[in-house]
C-alpha positions in Angstrom: 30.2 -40.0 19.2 27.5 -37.7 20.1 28.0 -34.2 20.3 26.6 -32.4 23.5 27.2 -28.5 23.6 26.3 -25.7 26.0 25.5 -21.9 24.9 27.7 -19.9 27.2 27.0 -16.4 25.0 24.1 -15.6 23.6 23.7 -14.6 19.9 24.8 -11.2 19.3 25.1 -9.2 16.2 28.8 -8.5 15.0 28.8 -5.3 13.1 31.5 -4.3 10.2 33.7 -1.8 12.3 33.5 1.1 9.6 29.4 1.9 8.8 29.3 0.9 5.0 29.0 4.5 2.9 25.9 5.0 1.4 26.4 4.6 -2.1 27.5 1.1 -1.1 24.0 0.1 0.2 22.3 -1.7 -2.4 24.3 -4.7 -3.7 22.6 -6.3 -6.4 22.5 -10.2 -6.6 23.7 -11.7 -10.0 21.5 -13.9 -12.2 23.6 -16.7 -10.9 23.0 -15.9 -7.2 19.6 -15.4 -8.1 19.0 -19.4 -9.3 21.4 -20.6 -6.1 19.1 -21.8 -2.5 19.2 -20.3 0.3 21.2 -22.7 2.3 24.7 -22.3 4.3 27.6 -23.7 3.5 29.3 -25.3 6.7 32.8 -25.1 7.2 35.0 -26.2 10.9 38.2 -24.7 11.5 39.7 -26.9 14.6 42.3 -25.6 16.6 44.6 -27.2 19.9 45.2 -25.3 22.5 47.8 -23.0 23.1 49.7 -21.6 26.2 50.1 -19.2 24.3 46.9 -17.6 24.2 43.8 -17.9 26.0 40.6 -18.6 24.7 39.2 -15.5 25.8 42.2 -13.6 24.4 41.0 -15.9 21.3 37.7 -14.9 21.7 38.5 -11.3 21.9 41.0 -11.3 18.5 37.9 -13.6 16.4 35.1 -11.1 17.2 37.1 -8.0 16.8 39.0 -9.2 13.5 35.4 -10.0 12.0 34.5 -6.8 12.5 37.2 -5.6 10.1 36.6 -8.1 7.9 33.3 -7.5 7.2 34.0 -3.9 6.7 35.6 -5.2 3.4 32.9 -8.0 2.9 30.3 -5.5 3.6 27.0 -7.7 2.1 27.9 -10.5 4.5 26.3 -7.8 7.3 23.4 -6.8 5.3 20.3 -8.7 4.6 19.1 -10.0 1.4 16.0 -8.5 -0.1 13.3 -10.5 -2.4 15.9 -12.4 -3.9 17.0 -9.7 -6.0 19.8 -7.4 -3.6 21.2 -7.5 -0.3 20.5 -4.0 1.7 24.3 -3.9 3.1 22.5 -1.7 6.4 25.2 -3.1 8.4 22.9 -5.2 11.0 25.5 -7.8 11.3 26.4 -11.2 11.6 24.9 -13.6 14.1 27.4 -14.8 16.5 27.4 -17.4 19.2 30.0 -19.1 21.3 29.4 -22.5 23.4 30.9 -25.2 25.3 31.3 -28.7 24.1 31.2 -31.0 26.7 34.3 -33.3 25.3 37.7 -33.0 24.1 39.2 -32.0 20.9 40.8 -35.3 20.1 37.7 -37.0 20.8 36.4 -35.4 17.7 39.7 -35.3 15.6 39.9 -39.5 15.9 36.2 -40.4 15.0 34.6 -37.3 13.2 31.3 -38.0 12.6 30.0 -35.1 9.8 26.6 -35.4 10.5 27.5 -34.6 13.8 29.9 -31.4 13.0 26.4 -29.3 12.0 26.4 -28.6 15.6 29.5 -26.6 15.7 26.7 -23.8 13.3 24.5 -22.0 15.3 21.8 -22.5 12.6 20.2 -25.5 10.6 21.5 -25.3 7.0 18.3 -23.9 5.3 17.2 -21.7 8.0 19.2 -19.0 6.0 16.3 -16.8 6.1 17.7 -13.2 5.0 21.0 -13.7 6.8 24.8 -13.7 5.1 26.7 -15.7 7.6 26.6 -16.6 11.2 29.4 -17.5 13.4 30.0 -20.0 15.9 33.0 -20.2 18.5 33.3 -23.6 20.1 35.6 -24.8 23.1 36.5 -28.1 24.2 37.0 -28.8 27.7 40.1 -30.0 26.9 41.3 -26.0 25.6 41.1 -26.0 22.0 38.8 -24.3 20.0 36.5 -24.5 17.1 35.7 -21.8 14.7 32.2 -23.2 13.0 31.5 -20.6 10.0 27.6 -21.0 7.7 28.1 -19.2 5.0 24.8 -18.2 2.8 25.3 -19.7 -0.8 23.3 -17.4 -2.3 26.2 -15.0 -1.8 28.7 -17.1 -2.4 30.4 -19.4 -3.6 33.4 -21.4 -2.7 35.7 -19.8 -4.1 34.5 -16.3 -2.0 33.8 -18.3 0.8 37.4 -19.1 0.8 38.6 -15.9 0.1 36.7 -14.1 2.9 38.0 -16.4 5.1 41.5 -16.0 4.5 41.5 -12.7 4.8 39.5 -12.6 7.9 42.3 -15.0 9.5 44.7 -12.7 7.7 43.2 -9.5 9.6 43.5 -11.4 12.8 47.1 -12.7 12.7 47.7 -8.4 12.0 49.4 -9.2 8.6 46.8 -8.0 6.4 48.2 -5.2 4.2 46.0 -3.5 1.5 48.4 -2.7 -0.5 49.6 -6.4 -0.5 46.3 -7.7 -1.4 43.4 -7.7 -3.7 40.2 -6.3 -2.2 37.0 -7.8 -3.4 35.6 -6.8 -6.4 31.3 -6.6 -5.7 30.1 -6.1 -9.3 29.1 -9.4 -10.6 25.4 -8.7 -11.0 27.1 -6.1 -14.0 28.5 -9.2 -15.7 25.8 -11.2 -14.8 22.8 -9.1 -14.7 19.9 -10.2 -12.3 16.5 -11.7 -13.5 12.8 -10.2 -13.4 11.9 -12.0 -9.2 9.2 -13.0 -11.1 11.1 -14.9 -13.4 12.9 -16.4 -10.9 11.8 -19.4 -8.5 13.1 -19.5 -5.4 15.0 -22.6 -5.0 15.4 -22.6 -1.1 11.3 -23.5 -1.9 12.6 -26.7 -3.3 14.8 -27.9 -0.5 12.9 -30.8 0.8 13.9 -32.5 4.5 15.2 -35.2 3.6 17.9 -37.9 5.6 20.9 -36.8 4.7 23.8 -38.6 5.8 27.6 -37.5 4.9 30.4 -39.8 4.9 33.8 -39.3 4.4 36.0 -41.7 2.1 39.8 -41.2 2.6 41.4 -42.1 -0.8 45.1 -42.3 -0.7 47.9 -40.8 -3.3 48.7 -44.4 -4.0 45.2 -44.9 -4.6 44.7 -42.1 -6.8 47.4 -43.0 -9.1 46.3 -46.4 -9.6 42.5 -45.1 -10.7 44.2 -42.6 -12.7 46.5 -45.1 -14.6 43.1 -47.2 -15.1 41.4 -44.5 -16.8 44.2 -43.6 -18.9 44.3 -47.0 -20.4 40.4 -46.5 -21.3 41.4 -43.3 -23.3 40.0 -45.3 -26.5 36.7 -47.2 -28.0 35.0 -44.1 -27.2 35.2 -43.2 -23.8 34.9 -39.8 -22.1 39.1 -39.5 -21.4 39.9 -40.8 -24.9 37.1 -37.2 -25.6 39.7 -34.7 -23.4 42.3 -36.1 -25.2 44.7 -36.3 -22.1 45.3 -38.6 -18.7 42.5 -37.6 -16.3 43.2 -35.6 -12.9 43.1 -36.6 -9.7 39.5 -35.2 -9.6 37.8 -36.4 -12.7 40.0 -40.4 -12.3 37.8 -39.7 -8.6 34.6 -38.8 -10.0 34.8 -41.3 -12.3 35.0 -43.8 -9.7 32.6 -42.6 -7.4 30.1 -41.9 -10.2 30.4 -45.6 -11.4 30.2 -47.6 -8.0 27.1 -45.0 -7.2 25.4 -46.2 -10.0 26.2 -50.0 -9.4 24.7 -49.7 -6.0 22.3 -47.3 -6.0 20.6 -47.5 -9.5 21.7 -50.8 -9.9 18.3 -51.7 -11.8 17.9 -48.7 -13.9 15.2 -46.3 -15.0 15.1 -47.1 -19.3 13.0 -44.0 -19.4 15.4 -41.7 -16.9 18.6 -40.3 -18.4 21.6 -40.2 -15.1 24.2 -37.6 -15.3 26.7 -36.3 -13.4 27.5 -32.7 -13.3 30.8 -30.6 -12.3 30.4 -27.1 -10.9 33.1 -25.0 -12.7 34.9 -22.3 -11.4 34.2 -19.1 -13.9 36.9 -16.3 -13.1 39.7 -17.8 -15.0 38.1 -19.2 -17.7 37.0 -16.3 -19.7 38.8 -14.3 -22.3 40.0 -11.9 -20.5 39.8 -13.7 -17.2 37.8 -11.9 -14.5 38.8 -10.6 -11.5 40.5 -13.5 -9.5 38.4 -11.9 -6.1 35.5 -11.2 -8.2 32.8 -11.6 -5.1 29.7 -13.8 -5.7 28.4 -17.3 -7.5 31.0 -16.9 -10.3 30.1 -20.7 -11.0 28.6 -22.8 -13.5 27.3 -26.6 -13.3 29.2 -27.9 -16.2 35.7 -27.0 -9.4 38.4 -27.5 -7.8 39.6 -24.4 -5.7 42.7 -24.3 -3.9 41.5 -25.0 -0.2 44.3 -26.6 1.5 43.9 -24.8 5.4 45.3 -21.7 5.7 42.7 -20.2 8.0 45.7 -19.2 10.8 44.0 -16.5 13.0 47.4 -15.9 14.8 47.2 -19.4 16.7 48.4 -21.6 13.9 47.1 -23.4 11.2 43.5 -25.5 12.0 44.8 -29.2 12.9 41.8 -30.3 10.7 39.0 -28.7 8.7 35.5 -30.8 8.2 32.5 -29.8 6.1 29.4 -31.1 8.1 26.3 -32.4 6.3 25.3 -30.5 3.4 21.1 -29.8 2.6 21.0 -31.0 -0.4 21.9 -35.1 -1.6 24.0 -36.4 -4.3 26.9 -34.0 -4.0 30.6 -34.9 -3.0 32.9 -32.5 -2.2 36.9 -33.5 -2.5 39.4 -32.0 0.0 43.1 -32.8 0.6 43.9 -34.6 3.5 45.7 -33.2 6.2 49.4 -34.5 5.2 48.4 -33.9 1.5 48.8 -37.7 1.3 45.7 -38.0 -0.2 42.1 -37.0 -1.0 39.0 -36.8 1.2 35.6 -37.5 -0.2 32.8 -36.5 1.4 29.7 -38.0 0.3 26.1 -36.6 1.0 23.3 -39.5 0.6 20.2 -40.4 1.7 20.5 -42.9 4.1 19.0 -45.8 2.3 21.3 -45.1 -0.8 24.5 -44.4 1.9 23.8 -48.2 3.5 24.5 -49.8 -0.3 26.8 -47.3 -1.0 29.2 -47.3 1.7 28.9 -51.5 1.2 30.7 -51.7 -1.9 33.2 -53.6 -2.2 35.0 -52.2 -4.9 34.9 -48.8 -3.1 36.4 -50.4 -0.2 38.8 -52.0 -2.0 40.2 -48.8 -2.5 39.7 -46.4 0.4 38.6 -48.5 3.4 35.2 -47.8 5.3 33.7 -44.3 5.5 32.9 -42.1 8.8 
């Protein structure tokens, strides 16, 4: 269904609650942020409603716990500078609340992830100099939804997730410092940035294009049986028979995906074009010695699986279901668990041409039903 929303506050700028000392001002980007777009990542945290809290109550606690949180994630606040630092001056984080003119359930039974972008106050590559923005969303019918863009240039998922948990941590009031790690801001030492010059700006290179995402639900059962076909291919040369074990649920999925994209997509092939498919890697524990598990920043490599689950609780429980949106850029899937861990979700970004012969497949249906 089509989403229909109505601004009921008007941006405002949510500042960390503690001015960021001085000798904290300049925060260098990394080599690896350098060579990242300036796009946001989307993320929806949906919520019922609850008797009991209001949503202005809710309101209150989301804009007041952010506050604190960015005092710890102070370069979220700041702006970035030529690519090459962010100036943490503490000018805040665009935030908006509206009204959508439906009901929570009418979303939760038929999401549509093209549709979710509007639950982001800003279009995906209109990053400009900006860290993240904030959007608070209510439902006629009382629930809520927290809609979060977070700038990939500063992070990546892995930070994204960990900011967020500990901003939902900060609002339930169980957020103890000496119970958890603080955020360690000094990847661009391990990492050290480029010359600008040196450096293309890849948000240049983000093209509007007709992005559609779809979400394939694959099943445990489902899994299993992909993983169990792979393993018997572990000889004759194949990649699993290279890794020398039975494949996860991720790679058995990627696999899969990969091979029915290239049936339907590139179906008559390029001879003089070499296809590949990529992973992005999660860094921080695979170095000797491992880095710092909250080391902040694009601690990634194309070469990741982080531990997503839900946990965003804000002191109202647990989000009843967390979406993605349509990403800026095509030809990426990201995998989450389903709600009941009874599965995986795929979510697929096309263009649309390639999405109608994809999402036609037969053998992908055969295993995980139509996409939405």
């Amino acid at each position: 269904m089509k989403i229909e929303i109505e601004v009921i506050s008007k941006e405002t700028l949510i500042k960390p609650c503690t001015p960021t000392p001085i000798e904290l001002r300049h925060y260098s980007l990394s080599c690896l942020d350098q060579i990242i777009p300036s796009i946001f990542m989307p993320l929806v945290y949906f919520y019922p409603a609850s008797d009991l809290i209001s949503n202005t109550e809710r309101s209150d606690k989301i804009k007041l716990s952010l506050s604190q949180a960015l005092t710890k994630f102070y370069p979220l606040a700041g702006r970035v500078v030529d690519n090459l630092y962010v100036d943490c001056n503490d000018e805040g984080v665009p935030y908006v609340e509206v009204i959508v003119k439906c009901n929570l359930a009418d979303i939760i039974s038929n999401p549509i992830p093209n549709e979710l972008n509007k639950f982001i106050p800003y279009e995906l590559d209109d990053v400009k100099d900006l860290g993240l923005v904030v959007q608070v969303n209510f439902f006629e019918c009382g629930g809520m939804a927290i809609g979060v863009g977070i700038s990939h240039k500063l992070v990546d998922a892995a930070s994204c997730f960990m900011f967020i948990n500990t901003w939902a941590s900060i609002a339930r009031c169980d957020y103890d410092d000496t119970c958890h790690l603080s955020p360690s801001f000094n990847s661009s030492t391990l990492f050290p940035p480029k010359d600008a010059s040196l450096v293309r700006d890849v948000c240049l290179e983000i093209r509007k294009e007709n992005i559609v995402t779809k979400k394939f639900v694959f099943s445990n059962s489902d899994i299993l049986t992909l993983r169990d076909k792979y393993a018997d291919q572990r000889m004759k040369g194949s990649v699993f028979e290279k890794i020398g074990q039975r494949p996860s649920r991720i790679l058995a999925l990627s696999a899969f995906l990969w091979s029915r994209y290239m049936a339907t997509v590139h179906s008559e092939r390029d001879t003089d074009k070499i296809y590949a498919v990529t992973h992005t890697v999660n860094l921080r524990g695979r170095t000797d010695p491992p880095l710092h598990e909250f080391l902040f920043g694009n601690i990634m490599r194309s070469a990741l699986v982080i531990p997503f689950f839900d946990k965003a609780d804000f002191g109202w429980g647990k989000p009843i279901w967390v979406g993605s949106g349509r990403l800026a850029t095509k030809n990426i899937i990201g995998f989450m668990d389903t709600k009941l861990g009874d599965g995986v979700e795929a979510w697929v970004n096309l263009e649309a041409d390639d999405m109608a012969k994809f999402e036609a497949d037969k053998k992908l249906l055969a295993f995980c039903g139509n996409g939405i």
